[in-house]
SEDREN-570874 format. One record per atom (N, C-alpha, C): x, z, y. Coordinates in steps of 0.1 Angstrom, whole numbers, padded with zeros to 4 digits, always signed. Example, Ala and Ser with C-alpha at 12.3 -4.5 7.8 and 13.67 -1.06 7.14 Angstrom:
REM residues 2
+0132+0078-0057
+0123+0078-0045
+0132+0078-0033
+0128+0071-0022
+0137+0071-0011
+0129+0079+0000
//
This chain:
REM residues 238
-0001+0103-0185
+0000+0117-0180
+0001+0117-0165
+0008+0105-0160
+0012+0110-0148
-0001+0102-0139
-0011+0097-0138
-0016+0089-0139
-0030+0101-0138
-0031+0112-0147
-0040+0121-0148
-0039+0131-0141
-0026+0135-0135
-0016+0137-0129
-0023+0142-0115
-0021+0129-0112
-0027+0123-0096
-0039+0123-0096
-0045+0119-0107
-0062+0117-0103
-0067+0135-0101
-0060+0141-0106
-0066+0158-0101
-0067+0159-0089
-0055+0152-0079
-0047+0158-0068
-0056+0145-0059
-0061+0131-0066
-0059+0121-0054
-0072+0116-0063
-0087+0115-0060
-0091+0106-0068
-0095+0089-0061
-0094+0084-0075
-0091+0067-0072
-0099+0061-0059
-0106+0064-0058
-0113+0059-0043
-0102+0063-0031
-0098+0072-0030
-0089+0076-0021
-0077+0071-0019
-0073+0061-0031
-0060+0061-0026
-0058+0048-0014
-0064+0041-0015
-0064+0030-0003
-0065+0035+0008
-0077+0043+0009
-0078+0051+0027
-0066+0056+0030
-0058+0066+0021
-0048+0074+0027
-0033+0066+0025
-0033+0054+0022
-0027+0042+0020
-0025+0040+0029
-0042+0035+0039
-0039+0031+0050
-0038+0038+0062
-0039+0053+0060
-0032+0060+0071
-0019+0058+0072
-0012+0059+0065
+0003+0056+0067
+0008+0043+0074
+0000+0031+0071
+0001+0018+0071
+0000+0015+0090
-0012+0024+0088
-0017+0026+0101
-0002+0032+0110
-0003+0042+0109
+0012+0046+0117
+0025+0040+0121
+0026+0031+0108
+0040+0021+0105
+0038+0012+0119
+0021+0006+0119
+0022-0003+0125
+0022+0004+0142
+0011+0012+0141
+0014+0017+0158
+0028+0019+0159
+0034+0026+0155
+0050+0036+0159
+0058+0021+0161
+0060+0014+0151
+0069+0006+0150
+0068-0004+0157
+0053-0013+0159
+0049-0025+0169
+0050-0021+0183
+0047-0010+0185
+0049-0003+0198
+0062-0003+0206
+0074+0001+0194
+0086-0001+0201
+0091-0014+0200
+0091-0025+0192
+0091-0040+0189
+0086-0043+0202
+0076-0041+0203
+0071-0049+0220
+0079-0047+0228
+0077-0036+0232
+0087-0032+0244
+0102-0036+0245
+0107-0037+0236
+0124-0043+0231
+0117-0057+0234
+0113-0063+0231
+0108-0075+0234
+0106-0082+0250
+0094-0072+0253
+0087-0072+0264
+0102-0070+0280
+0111-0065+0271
+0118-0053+0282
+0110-0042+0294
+0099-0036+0285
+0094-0027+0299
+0104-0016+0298
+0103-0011+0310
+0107+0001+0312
+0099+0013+0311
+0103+0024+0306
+0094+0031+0303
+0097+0046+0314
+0082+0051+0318
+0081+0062+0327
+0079+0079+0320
+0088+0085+0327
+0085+0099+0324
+0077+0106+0329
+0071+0109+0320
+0061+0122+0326
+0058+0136+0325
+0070+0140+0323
+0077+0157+0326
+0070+0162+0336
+0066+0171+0334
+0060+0178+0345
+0063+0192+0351
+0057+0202+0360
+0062+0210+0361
+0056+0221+0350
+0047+0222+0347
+0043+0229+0337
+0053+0229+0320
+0062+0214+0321
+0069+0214+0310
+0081+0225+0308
+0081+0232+0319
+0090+0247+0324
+0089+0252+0317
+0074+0257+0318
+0073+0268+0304
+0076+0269+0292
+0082+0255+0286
+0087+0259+0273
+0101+0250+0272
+0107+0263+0271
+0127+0259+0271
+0124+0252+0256
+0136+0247+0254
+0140+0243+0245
+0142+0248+0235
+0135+0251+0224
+0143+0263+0208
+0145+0253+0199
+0154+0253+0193
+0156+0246+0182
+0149+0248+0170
+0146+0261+0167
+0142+0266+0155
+0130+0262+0155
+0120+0255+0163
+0105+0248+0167
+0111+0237+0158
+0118+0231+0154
+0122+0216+0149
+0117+0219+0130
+0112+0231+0130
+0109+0234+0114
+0094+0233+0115
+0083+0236+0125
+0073+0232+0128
+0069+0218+0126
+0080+0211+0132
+0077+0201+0140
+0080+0190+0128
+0089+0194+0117
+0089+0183+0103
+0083+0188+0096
+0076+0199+0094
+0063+0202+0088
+0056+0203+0086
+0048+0193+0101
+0035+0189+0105
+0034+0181+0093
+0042+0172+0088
+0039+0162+0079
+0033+0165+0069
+0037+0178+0062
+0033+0186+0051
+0019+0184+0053
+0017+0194+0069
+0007+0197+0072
-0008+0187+0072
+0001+0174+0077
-0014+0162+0077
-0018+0160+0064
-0005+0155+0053
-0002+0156+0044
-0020+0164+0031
-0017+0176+0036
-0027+0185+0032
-0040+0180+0039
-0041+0179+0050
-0053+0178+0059
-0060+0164+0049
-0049+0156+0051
-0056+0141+0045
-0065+0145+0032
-0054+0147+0023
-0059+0150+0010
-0072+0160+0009
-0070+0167+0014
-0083+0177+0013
-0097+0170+0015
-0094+0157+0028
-0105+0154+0032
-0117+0143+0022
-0099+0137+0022
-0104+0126+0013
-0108+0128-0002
-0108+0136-0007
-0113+0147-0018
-0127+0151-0014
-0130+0152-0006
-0146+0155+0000
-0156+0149-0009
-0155+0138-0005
-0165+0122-0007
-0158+0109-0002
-0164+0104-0011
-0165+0086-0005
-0165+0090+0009
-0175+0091+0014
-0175+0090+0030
-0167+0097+0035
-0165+0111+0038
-0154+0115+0044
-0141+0112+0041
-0134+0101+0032
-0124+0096+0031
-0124+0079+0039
-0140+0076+0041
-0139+0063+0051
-0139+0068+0062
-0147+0078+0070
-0142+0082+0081
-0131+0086+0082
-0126+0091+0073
-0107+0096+0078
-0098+0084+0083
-0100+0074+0074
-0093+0062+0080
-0098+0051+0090
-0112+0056+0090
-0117+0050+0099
-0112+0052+0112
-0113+0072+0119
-0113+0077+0125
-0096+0079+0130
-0086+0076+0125
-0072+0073+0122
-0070+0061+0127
-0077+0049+0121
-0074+0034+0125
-0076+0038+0142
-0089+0041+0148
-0095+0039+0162
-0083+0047+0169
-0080+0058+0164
-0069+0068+0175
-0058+0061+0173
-0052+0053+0163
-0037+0049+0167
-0041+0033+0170
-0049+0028+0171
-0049+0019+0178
-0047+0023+0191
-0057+0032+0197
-0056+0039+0212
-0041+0039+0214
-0034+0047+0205
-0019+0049+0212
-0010+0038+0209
-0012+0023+0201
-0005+0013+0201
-0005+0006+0216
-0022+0006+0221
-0019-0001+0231
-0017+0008+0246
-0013+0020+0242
-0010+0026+0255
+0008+0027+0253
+0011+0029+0241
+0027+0025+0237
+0031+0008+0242
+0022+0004+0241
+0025-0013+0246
+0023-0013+0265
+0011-0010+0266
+0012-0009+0285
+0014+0000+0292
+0020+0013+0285
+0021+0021+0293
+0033+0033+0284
+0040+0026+0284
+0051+0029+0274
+0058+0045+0288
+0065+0052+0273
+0068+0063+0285
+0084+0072+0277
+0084+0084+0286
+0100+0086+0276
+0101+0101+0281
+0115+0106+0283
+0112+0121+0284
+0128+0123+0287
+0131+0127+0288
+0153+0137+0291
+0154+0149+0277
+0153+0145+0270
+0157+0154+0257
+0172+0164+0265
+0173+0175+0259
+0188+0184+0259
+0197+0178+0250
+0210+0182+0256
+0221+0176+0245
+0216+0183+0230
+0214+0192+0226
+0213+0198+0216
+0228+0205+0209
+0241+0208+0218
+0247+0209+0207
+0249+0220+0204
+0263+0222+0197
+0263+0236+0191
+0260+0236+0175
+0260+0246+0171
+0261+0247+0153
+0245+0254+0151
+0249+0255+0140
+0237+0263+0131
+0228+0252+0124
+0218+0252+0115
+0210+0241+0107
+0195+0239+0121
+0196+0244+0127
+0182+0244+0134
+0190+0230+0143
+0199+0231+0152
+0206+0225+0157
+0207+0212+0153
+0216+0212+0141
+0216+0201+0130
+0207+0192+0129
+0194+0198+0120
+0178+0190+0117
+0174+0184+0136
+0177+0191+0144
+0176+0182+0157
+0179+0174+0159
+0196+0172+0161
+0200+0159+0162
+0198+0151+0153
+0195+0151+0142
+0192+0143+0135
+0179+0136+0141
+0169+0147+0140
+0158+0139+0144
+0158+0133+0155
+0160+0132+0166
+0167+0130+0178
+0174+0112+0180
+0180+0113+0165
+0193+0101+0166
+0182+0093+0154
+0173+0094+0148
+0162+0085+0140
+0153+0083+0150
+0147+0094+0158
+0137+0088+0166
+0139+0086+0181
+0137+0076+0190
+0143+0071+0198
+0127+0083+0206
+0130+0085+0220
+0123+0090+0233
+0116+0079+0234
+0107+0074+0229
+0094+0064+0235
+0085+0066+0221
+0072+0058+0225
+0059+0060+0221
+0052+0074+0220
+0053+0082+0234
+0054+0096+0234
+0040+0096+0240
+0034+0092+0246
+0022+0092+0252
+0010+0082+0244
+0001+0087+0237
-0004+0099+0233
+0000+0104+0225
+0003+0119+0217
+0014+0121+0209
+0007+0118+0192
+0010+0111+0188
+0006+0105+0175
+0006+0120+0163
+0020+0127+0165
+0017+0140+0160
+0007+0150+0164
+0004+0151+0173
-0005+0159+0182
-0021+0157+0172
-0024+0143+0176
-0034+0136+0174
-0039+0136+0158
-0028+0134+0148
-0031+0135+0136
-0038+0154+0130
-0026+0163+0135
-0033+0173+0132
-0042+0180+0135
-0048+0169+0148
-0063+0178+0153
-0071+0172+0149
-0068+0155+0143
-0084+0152+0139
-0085+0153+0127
-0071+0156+0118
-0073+0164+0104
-0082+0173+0107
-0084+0184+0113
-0089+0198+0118
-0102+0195+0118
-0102+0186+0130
-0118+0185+0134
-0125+0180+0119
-0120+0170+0114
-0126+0167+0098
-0132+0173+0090
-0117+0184+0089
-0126+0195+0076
-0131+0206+0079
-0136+0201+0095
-0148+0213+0102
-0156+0208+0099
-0159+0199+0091
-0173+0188+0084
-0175+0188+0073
-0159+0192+0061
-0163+0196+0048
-0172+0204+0046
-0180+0202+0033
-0187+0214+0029
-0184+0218+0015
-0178+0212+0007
-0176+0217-0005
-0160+0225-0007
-0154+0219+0006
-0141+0230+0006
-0144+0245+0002
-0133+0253-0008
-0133+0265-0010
-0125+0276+0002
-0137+0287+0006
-0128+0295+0013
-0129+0287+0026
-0138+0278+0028
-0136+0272+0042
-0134+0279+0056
-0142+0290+0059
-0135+0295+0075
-0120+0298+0074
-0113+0303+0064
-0106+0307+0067
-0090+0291+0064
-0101+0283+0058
-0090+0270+0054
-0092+0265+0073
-0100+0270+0080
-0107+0261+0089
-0097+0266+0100
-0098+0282+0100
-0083+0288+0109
-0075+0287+0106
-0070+0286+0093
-0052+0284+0090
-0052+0267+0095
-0063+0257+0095
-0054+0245+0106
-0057+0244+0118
-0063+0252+0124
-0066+0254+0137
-0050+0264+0145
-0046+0267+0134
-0032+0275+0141
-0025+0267+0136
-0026+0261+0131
-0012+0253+0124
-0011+0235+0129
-0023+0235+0139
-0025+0226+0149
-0020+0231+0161
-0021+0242+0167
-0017+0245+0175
+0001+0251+0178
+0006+0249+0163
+0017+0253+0162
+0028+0238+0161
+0016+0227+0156
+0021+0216+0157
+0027+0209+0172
+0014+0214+0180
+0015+0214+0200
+0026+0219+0202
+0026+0228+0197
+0040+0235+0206
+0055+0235+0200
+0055+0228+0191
+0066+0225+0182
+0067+0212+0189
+0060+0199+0194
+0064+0194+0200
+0069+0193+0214
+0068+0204+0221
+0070+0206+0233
+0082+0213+0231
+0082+0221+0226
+0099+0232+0222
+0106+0227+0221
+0109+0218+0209
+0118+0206+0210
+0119+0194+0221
+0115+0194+0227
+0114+0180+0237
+0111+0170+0230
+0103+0170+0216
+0102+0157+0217
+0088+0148+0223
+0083+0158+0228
+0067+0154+0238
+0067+0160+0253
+0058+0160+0258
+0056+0165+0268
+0039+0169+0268
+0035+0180+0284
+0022+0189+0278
+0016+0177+0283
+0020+0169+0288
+0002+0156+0289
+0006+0150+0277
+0013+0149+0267
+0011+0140+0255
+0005+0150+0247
+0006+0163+0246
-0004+0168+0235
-0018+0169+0239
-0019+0170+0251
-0034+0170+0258
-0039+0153+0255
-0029+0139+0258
-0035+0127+0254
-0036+0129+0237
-0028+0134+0230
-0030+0133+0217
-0044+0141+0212
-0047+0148+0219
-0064+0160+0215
-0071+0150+0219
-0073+0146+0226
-0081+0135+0235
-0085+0120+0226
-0075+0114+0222
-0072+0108+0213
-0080+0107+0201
-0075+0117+0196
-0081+0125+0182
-0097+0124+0184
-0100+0132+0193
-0113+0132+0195
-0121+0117+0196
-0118+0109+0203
-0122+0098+0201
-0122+0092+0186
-0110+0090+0184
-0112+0089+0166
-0122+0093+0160
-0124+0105+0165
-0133+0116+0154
-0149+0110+0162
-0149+0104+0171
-0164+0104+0173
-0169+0090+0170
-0155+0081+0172
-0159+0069+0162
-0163+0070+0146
-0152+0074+0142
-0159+0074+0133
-0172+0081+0120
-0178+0093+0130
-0190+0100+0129
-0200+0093+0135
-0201+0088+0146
-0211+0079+0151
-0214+0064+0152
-0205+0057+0143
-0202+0044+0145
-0206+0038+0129
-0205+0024+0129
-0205+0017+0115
-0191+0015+0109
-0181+0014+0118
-0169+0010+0112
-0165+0020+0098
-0170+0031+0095
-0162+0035+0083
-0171+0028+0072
-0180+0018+0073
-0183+0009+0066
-0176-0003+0063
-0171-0009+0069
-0161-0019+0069
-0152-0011+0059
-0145+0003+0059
-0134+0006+0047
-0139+0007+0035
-0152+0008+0036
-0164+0016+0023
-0163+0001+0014
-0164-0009+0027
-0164-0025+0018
-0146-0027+0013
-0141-0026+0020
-0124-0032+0021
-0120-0023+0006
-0127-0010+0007
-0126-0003-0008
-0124-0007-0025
-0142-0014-0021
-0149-0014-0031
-0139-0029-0036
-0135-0035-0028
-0130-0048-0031
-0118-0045-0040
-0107-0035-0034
-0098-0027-0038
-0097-0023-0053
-0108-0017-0054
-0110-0009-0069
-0116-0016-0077
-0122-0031-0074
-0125-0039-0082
-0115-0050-0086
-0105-0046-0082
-0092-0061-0077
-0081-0059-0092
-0079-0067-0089
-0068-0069-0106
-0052-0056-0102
-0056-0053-0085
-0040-0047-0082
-0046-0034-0083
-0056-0030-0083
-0062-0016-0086
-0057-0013-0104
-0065-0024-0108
-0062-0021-0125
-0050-0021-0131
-0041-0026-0118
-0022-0030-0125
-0020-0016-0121
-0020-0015-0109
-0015+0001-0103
-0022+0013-0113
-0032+0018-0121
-0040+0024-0125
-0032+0024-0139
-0031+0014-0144
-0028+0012-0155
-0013+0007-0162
-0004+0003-0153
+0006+0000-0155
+0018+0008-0149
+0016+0012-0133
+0029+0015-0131
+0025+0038-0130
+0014+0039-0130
+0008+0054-0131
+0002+0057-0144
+0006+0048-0153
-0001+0048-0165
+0011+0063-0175
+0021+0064-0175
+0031+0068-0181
+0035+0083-0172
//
Protein backbone atom coordinates (compact mmCIF):
# COMPACT_ATOMS: atom_id res chain seq x y z
CA UNK A 1 0.00 0.00 0.00
CA UNK A 2 2.47 2.28 1.02
CA UNK A 3 4.57 1.60 -1.90
CA UNK A 4 1.35 2.58 -4.18
CA UNK A 5 1.30 5.19 -1.99
CA UNK A 6 4.30 6.96 -3.30
CA UNK A 7 4.26 5.81 -6.77
CA UNK A 8 0.98 8.37 -7.25
CA UNK A 9 2.98 11.16 -5.62
CA UNK A 10 6.76 10.05 -6.87
CA UNK A 11 7.04 7.81 -9.94
CA UNK A 12 9.94 5.23 -9.89
CA UNK A 13 12.20 6.89 -12.32
CA UNK A 14 12.22 9.84 -10.08
CA UNK A 15 13.28 8.77 -7.13
CA UNK A 16 17.10 8.86 -7.75
CA UNK A 17 17.11 12.36 -9.42
CA UNK A 18 15.31 13.91 -6.43
CA UNK A 19 17.60 11.67 -4.21
CA UNK A 20 20.16 13.36 -5.71
CA UNK A 21 19.05 16.81 -5.13
CA UNK A 22 19.32 16.54 -1.63
CA UNK A 23 22.65 14.54 -1.88
CA UNK A 24 23.67 17.32 -3.89
CA UNK A 25 23.09 20.00 -1.15
CA UNK A 26 24.54 17.73 1.74
CA UNK A 27 27.60 17.88 -0.22
CA UNK A 28 27.87 21.67 -1.25
CA UNK A 29 26.52 23.03 2.28
CA UNK A 30 28.53 20.77 4.32
CA UNK A 31 32.02 20.36 2.19
CA UNK A 32 31.93 23.98 1.88
CA UNK A 33 32.13 24.55 5.56
CA UNK A 34 34.60 21.40 6.15
CA UNK A 35 37.04 23.17 3.92
CA UNK A 36 37.10 26.25 5.35
CA UNK A 37 37.41 24.85 9.08
CA UNK A 38 40.19 23.10 7.49
CA UNK A 39 41.53 25.53 5.16
CA UNK A 40 41.15 28.31 8.15
CA UNK A 41 39.92 31.06 5.57
CA UNK A 42 38.45 33.80 6.78
CA UNK A 43 35.49 34.77 5.49
CA UNK A 44 34.30 38.44 4.02
CA UNK A 45 31.12 40.32 4.45
CA UNK A 46 29.27 41.66 1.98
CA UNK A 47 26.51 43.90 3.60
CA UNK A 48 25.86 46.52 1.69
CA UNK A 49 24.16 49.64 1.72
CA UNK A 50 21.16 48.65 0.04
CA UNK A 51 20.89 45.81 2.88
CA UNK A 52 19.13 48.97 4.85
CA UNK A 53 16.15 48.50 3.23
CA UNK A 54 15.21 45.60 4.92
CA UNK A 55 15.21 45.69 8.97
CA UNK A 56 15.06 42.78 10.41
CA UNK A 57 11.30 40.87 11.02
CA UNK A 58 11.19 37.91 12.51
CA UNK A 59 7.98 36.80 11.39
CA UNK A 60 9.96 36.42 7.64
CA UNK A 61 11.62 33.29 9.44
CA UNK A 62 8.04 31.40 8.40
CA UNK A 63 8.88 32.17 4.77
CA UNK A 64 12.08 31.33 5.08
CA UNK A 65 11.47 27.42 6.60
CA UNK A 66 8.96 27.13 4.10
CA UNK A 67 10.85 27.57 1.18
CA UNK A 68 11.53 23.85 1.79
CA UNK A 69 7.96 22.99 1.41
CA UNK A 70 8.19 25.13 -1.41
CA UNK A 71 11.27 23.37 -3.47
CA UNK A 72 9.84 20.43 -2.02
CA UNK A 73 6.71 20.92 -4.45
CA UNK A 74 8.71 22.49 -7.21
CA UNK A 75 10.91 19.24 -7.41
CA UNK A 76 8.10 16.87 -7.43
CA UNK A 77 6.05 18.56 -9.87
CA UNK A 78 8.90 18.61 -12.21
CA UNK A 79 10.02 15.44 -11.91
CA UNK A 80 6.55 14.07 -12.62
CA UNK A 81 6.75 15.79 -15.97
CA UNK A 82 8.92 13.13 -17.80
CA UNK A 83 12.02 11.21 -17.85
CA UNK A 84 13.68 14.23 -19.07
CA UNK A 85 12.56 16.95 -17.18
CA UNK A 86 13.45 15.04 -14.05
CA UNK A 87 17.20 14.61 -15.71
CA UNK A 88 17.42 18.15 -16.27
CA UNK A 89 16.25 18.88 -12.73
CA UNK A 90 19.23 17.23 -11.36
CA UNK A 91 21.12 17.89 -13.91
CA UNK A 92 20.55 21.59 -13.67
CA UNK A 93 20.86 21.37 -9.58
CA UNK A 94 24.20 19.32 -9.80
CA UNK A 95 25.79 22.50 -12.14
CA UNK A 96 24.35 25.38 -9.69
CA UNK A 97 25.56 23.83 -6.40
CA UNK A 98 28.58 22.88 -7.74
CA UNK A 99 28.93 26.83 -8.66
CA UNK A 100 28.19 27.65 -4.98
CA UNK A 101 30.57 24.72 -3.54
CA UNK A 102 33.39 26.32 -5.14
CA UNK A 103 32.63 29.80 -4.47
CA UNK A 104 31.81 28.59 -0.64
CA UNK A 105 35.44 27.09 -0.90
CA UNK A 106 37.29 30.40 -2.54
CA UNK A 107 35.38 32.82 -1.68
CA UNK A 108 33.79 32.03 1.47
CA UNK A 109 31.68 34.98 3.03
CA UNK A 110 29.48 35.85 6.24
CA UNK A 111 27.16 38.59 7.43
CA UNK A 112 26.36 40.38 11.38
CA UNK A 113 23.06 38.61 12.09
CA UNK A 114 20.87 40.73 15.12
CA UNK A 115 20.83 39.41 18.51
CA UNK A 116 17.37 38.24 18.02
CA UNK A 117 16.02 38.41 21.48
CA UNK A 118 13.03 38.81 23.16
CA UNK A 119 9.96 36.36 23.24
CA UNK A 120 7.27 35.39 21.06
CA UNK A 121 7.54 31.92 18.53
CA UNK A 122 8.67 34.09 15.49
CA UNK A 123 11.67 35.03 17.70
CA UNK A 124 12.10 31.49 18.99
CA UNK A 125 12.12 29.58 15.30
CA UNK A 126 15.09 32.33 14.74
CA UNK A 127 17.34 31.59 17.19
CA UNK A 128 17.02 28.36 16.54
CA UNK A 129 17.71 28.65 13.08
CA UNK A 130 20.51 30.93 13.72
CA UNK A 131 22.21 28.46 16.41
CA UNK A 132 21.87 25.16 13.56
CA UNK A 133 23.07 27.29 10.86
CA UNK A 134 26.33 28.96 11.25
CA UNK A 135 26.74 32.77 8.92
CA UNK A 136 28.84 31.19 6.09
CA UNK A 137 28.17 29.56 2.71
CA UNK A 138 25.98 32.67 2.09
CA UNK A 139 27.20 33.67 -1.34
CA UNK A 140 25.41 32.38 -3.74
CA UNK A 141 22.30 31.85 -1.78
CA UNK A 142 21.70 28.10 -2.30
CA UNK A 143 17.95 29.04 -1.10
CA UNK A 144 17.60 31.79 -3.47
CA UNK A 145 18.90 29.57 -6.24
CA UNK A 146 16.74 26.42 -5.68
CA UNK A 147 13.41 28.30 -5.84
CA UNK A 148 14.16 30.05 -8.97
CA UNK A 149 15.35 27.25 -10.92
CA UNK A 150 12.39 25.23 -9.61
CA UNK A 151 10.34 28.25 -11.34
CA UNK A 152 12.20 28.59 -14.30
CA UNK A 153 11.60 24.55 -14.83
CA UNK A 154 8.03 24.43 -14.62
CA UNK A 155 8.01 27.41 -17.04
CA UNK A 156 8.80 24.35 -19.39
CA UNK A 157 6.19 21.95 -18.16
CA UNK A 158 3.46 21.25 -20.40
CA UNK A 159 1.28 18.74 -18.98
CA UNK A 160 1.03 20.66 -15.55
CA UNK A 161 -2.70 21.42 -14.71
CA UNK A 162 -3.76 25.13 -14.43
CA UNK A 163 -0.28 26.07 -15.45
CA UNK A 164 -0.27 30.09 -15.56
CA UNK A 165 -1.48 30.36 -12.65
CA UNK A 166 0.78 27.21 -10.90
CA UNK A 167 3.50 29.43 -12.86
CA UNK A 168 2.57 32.77 -10.73
CA UNK A 169 1.92 31.23 -7.45
CA UNK A 170 5.98 30.28 -7.73
CA UNK A 171 7.00 33.17 -9.18
CA UNK A 172 5.73 34.97 -5.87
CA UNK A 173 6.56 32.49 -3.74
CA UNK A 174 10.18 32.80 -5.17
CA UNK A 175 10.19 36.13 -4.62
CA UNK A 176 8.90 35.69 -1.11
CA UNK A 177 11.65 33.21 -0.69
CA UNK A 178 14.26 36.51 -1.63
CA UNK A 179 12.98 38.40 0.83
CA UNK A 180 12.54 36.07 3.59
CA UNK A 181 16.13 35.65 3.30
CA UNK A 182 17.08 39.10 3.60
CA UNK A 183 14.49 39.96 6.58
CA UNK A 184 15.95 37.59 8.59
CA UNK A 185 19.57 38.26 7.94
CA UNK A 186 20.23 35.16 6.93
CA UNK A 187 21.61 36.51 3.26
CA UNK A 188 22.40 39.47 1.92
CA UNK A 189 20.85 41.48 -1.55
CA UNK A 190 24.04 40.25 -3.60
CA UNK A 191 23.44 36.65 -2.42
CA UNK A 192 19.99 36.52 -3.79
CA UNK A 193 20.99 38.34 -6.93
CA UNK A 194 24.24 35.45 -7.05
CA UNK A 195 21.61 32.89 -6.22
CA UNK A 196 19.23 34.02 -9.56
CA UNK A 197 22.33 34.09 -11.41
CA UNK A 198 23.29 30.80 -10.36
CA UNK A 199 20.09 29.23 -11.02
CA UNK A 200 20.09 30.43 -14.28
CA UNK A 201 23.18 28.89 -15.27
CA UNK A 202 21.90 25.65 -13.95
CA UNK A 203 18.89 26.07 -15.96
CA UNK A 204 20.89 26.71 -19.18
CA UNK A 205 23.10 23.81 -18.55
CA UNK A 206 20.98 21.71 -18.31
CA UNK A 207 18.54 22.66 -21.39
CA UNK A 208 21.42 23.13 -23.69
CA UNK A 209 23.96 20.71 -22.70
CA UNK A 210 24.46 16.65 -22.78
CA UNK A 211 24.97 16.26 -19.12
CA UNK A 212 21.25 15.40 -18.25
CA UNK A 213 22.28 12.35 -20.19
CA UNK A 214 24.83 11.16 -18.00
CA UNK A 215 21.68 10.98 -15.14
CA UNK A 216 19.32 9.38 -17.90
CA UNK A 217 22.36 6.58 -17.85
CA UNK A 218 23.25 6.72 -13.87
CA UNK A 219 19.22 6.08 -13.88
CA UNK A 220 18.65 3.37 -15.93
CA UNK A 221 21.54 1.57 -14.06
CA UNK A 222 19.57 2.44 -10.81
CA UNK A 223 16.25 0.90 -11.74
CA UNK A 224 17.84 -2.06 -13.09
CA UNK A 225 20.03 -2.67 -9.87
CA UNK A 226 19.18 -5.33 -7.27
CA UNK A 227 18.88 -1.93 -4.70
CA UNK A 228 16.02 -0.55 -6.82
CA UNK A 229 14.17 -3.98 -6.48
CA UNK A 230 15.05 -4.22 -2.51
CA UNK A 231 13.87 -0.66 -1.98
CA UNK A 232 10.54 -1.23 -4.38
CA UNK A 233 9.83 -4.28 -2.89
CA UNK A 234 10.95 -4.76 0.54
CA UNK A 235 11.23 -1.79 2.58
CA UNK A 236 8.04 0.38 0.49
CA UNK A 237 6.53 -2.81 -0.13
CA UNK A 238 4.06 -2.70 3.12
Amino acid sequence: MLRRTIGKIIPDYAILPLTLTGINNLIAYNCGKLIQLWVGIEPIDMTGSIDAFFPFHPVWILAYIGSFAFWTYQNIMIARESREQAYRLVAGDFVAKMICLLFFIFLPTTNTRPNAEGSGVFLFITRFIYWVDSPRNLFPSIHCFVAWLGTRQLFEAKKIRHKPLVCTLCVVGSILVFLSTMYTKQHVFVDVIGGIVVAEIGFAAAKYTKLPNLFRRMNERFLASKLFSFLTHYVVQY
